[in-house]
N, C-alpha and C positions, 0 to 999 in steps of 0.2 A: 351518498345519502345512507345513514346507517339506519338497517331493518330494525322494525319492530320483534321483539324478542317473543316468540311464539308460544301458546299456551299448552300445556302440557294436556292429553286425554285422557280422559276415563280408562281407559285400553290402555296405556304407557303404562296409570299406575296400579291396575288388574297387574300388569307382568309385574311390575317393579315390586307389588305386595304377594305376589305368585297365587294369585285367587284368577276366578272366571268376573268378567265383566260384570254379571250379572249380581256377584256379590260386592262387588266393588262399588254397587251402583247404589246395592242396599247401606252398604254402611255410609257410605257419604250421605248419603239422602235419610237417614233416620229413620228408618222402614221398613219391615219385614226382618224374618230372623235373621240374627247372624251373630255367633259366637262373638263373645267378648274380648277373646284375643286374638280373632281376625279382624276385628275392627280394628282394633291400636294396631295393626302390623296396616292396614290400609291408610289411617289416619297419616302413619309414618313416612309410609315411600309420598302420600297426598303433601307431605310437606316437605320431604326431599325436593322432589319434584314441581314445588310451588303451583300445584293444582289450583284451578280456579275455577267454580263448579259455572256452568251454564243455566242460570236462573229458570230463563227462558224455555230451554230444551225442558228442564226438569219438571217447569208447571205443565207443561203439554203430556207428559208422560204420566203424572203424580194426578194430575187433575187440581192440582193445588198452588200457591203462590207461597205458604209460607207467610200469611201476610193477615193481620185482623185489623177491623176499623174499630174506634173508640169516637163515640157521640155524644160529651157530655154537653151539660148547661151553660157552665162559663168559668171555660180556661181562666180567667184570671182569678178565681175562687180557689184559695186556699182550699178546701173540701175535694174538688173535682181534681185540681193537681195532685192533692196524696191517690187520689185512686189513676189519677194517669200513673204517674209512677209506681204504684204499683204493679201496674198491666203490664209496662216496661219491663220490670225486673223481672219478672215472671218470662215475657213472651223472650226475652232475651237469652233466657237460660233454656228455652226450646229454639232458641235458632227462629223466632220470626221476629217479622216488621212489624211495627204499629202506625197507622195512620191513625192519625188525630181531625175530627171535625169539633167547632164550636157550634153549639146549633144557639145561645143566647135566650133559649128555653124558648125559641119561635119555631113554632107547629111549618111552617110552609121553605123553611133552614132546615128542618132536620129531613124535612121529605129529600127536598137537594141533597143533603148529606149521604144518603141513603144510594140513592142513584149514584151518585158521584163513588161510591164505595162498593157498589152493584159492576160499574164500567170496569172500575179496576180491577176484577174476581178476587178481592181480601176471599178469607177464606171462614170469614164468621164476625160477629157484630158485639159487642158491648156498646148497649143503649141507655140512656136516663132520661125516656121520653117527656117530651114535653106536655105532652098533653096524653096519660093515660088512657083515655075515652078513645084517644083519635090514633089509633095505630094500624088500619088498615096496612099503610106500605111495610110496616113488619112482618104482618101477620103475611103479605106478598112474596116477602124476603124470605121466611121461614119455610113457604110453600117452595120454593126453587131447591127445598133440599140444604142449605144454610142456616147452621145455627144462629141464633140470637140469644144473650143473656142481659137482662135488667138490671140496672146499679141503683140504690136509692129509691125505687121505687118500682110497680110492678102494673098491671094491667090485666084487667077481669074481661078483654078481649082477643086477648091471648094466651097460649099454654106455655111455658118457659125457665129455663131456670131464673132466677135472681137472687139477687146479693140486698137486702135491705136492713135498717137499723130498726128498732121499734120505738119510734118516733113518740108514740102517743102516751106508751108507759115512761119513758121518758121525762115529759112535759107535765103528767097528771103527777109522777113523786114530786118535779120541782114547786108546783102549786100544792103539794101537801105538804110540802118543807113549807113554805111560806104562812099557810094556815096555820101551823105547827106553833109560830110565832107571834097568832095573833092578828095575822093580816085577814082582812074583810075582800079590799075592792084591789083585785089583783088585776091588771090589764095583759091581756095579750097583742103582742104585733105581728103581721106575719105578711105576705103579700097575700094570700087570697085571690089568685086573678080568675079563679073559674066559681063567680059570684054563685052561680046555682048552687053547687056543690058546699059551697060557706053557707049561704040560707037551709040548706036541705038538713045540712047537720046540726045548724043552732036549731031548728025545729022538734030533734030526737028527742023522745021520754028517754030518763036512763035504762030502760030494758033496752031499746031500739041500737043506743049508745053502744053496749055490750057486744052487742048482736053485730056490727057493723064489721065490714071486709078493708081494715085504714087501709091497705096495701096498694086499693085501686083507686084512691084518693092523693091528690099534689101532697107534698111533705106539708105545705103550710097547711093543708084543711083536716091532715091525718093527724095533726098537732094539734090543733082544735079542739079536734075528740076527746086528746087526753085531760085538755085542759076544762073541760064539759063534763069528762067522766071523774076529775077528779072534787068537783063541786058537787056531782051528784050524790058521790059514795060520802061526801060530807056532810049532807043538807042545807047547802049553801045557794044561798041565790046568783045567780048569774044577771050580771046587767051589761046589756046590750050594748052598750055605751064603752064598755071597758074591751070589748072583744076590736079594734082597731085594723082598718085592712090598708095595707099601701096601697096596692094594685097594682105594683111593679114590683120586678125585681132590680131596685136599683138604691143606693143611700140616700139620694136627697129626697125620693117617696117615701122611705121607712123615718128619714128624720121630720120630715112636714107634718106628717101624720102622727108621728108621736109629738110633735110641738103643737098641734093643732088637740090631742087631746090633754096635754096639760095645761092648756088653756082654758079648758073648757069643764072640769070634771076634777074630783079630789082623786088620786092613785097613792096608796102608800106601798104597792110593788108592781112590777114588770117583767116579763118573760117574752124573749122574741124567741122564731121558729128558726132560725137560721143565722148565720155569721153575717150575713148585709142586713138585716135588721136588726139584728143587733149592735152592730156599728153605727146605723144612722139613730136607733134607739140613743143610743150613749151619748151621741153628738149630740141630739137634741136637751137627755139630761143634766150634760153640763154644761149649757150656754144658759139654762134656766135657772132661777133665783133656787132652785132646790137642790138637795144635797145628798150623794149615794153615801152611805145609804138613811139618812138620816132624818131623811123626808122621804125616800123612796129607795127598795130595795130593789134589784135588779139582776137577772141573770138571763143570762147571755147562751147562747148554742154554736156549738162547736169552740174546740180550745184552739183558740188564734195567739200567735206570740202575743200580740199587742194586749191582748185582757191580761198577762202576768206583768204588763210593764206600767199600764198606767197606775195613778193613787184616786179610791180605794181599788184593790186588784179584784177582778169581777168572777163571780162564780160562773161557771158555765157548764154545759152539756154537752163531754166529749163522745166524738163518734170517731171510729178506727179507721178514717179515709185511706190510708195506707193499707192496711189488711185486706180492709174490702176490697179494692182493686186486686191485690195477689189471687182471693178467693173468687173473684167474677174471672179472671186470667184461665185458674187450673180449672174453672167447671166448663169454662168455651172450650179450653182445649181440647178438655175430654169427648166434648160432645164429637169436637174437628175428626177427632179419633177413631168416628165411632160408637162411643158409648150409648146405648138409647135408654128407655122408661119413663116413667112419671114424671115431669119436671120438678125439680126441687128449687127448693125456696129458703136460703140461711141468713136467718136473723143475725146479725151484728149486735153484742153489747153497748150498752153506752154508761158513761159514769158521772154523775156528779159531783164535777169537783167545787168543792168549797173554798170560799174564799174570804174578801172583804166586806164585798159588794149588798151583803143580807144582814137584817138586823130586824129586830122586832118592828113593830111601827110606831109612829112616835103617840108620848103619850097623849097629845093635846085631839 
């Protein structure tokens, strides 16, 4: 029976790099000083010698795994994928692992997630909580000495970095393009699922408006605002009727609810909060007798292949999913590092791109 070919040690390639263990230990391991060309001469004999580091030994020693969880809303969302990949390329270029949870934007998943990520010692968290208001098991996570950073959105019950878009300036330029052109009864679609928080803000005077913290608000009711602030700064009325809530995060909610208000209500434009409602938005606009943009102008959030491919090709509100992810990556790092102070907080641009999709309203 032919033996298992035996692993090389730490201590073989100390000698074979003519260093002490102890630096041998540091440059494998990524940590603590150690000249640049002791490292490539350890790196070298490490690959002569087809070293294989001991994971295990290394977390026990390090306190560390090497290892960070990602908790977004739903993997299958183009949006959350460019910021998984992100994280990837990033955590990859520092030698860690990523573990991926779906939490499907449910509050009592992403607690699971959490623990489940807790058992494994990752060694720090990118979150895109479901429910801002409800973050206790973070704020738990954060007390154990574990960083946490926010993607997409952030929490006024927590202190922390995050990575967000500015969702609400955004949404208020898209609705002054649309004014711009003469549009009156502009509808918004969004899910809305934290109804208080959709009441509390169609309530705001526009001072109130101004004043508001969107960051601790779900993306769709942070979007709201803009679309509130940018009626206000116009002297436009808002009707209640045109502000549309799915209640889910899912197409056939955002298409029901927009085919339930073209039913119901004249709209000569549309703006959804996000790439699912905007997709069930569209579905709904073109199974109806009306015509983008001809009877209704429509723009759409986040730039999905599919809005460059249909006819007319739809304007939409791009956000940098990809970047953001690299930028949520290097700020967990740093913290993993050590870093400490204030938490910080980097807004992501967003652009609108122009398209087919908008056009004045009709004249009749």
């Amino acid at each position: 029976m032919a033996k298992t070919a035996r692993t090389a040690t730490i201590i073989e390639v100390a000698k074979e790099a003519g260093v002490s263990t102890a630096t041998a230990a540091r440059a494998l391991g990524n940590y603590g000083p150690v000249r640049e060309s002791t490292r490539e001469k350890v790196m070298l004999a490490a690959k002569k010698l087809k070293y294989q580091p001991n994971e295990l030994a290394r977390s026990m020693i390090t306190g560390r795994t090497r290892s960070i969880g990602v908790i977004c809303g739903d993997v299958h969302n183009p949006f959350f994928a460019g910021i998984v990949r992100g994280v990837t390329d990033v955590a990859r270029e520092r030698g860690y692992t990523v573990l991926i949870a779906n939490s499907d934007e449910d509050w009592p998943t992403e607690v699971e997630a959490v623990a489940t990520f807790s058992a494994s010692g990752v060694d720090g968290l990118i979150a895109s909580p479901a429910e801002p208001k409800r973050v206790d098991h973070l704020v738990d996570w954060s007390g154990r000495g574990k960083p946490v950073t926010f993607i997409d959105r952030a929490s006024a019950k927590i202190s922390t970095d995050a990575v967000v878009v500015d969702g609400p300036s955004a949404v208020q330029n898209a609705v002054e393009t649309f004014f711009s052109l003469g549009h009156e009864r502009i509808a918004i679609i969004g899910e809305f699922q934290d109804i208080d928080d959709m009441e509390r803000v169609l309530s705001l005077n526009e001072r109130a408006l101004g004043q508001l913290d969107v960051f601790t608000l779900s993306p769709s009711n942070a979007r709201l605002v803009g679309y509130l602030r940018a009626h206000a700064a116009a002297g436009k009325t808002v009707h209640p009727e045109l502000v549309v809530r799915a209640g889910s995060y899912n197409l056939g909610a955002a298409e029901a609810a927009t085919d339930a208000l073209l039913s119901a209500t004249e709209v000569t434009a549309m703006i959804a909060t996000d790439n699912v409602m905007s997709l069930g938005a569209y579905r709904a606009l073109i199974e109806s007798p009306l015509s983008i943009p001809g009877d209704v102008s429509f723009i759409g959030f986040d730039n999905q292949d599919w809005t460059d491919l249909v006819t007319p090709r739809i304007s939409v509100i791009d956000q940098p999913s990809h970047p953001m992810g690299q930028q949520a990556a290097r700020m967990l790092l740093e913290r993993i590092d050590g870093l400490e102070g204030e938490p910080r907080v980097v807004t992501s641009p967003t652009a609108l791109i122009e398209r087919d999709s908008v056009a004045a309203p009709p004249s009749n």
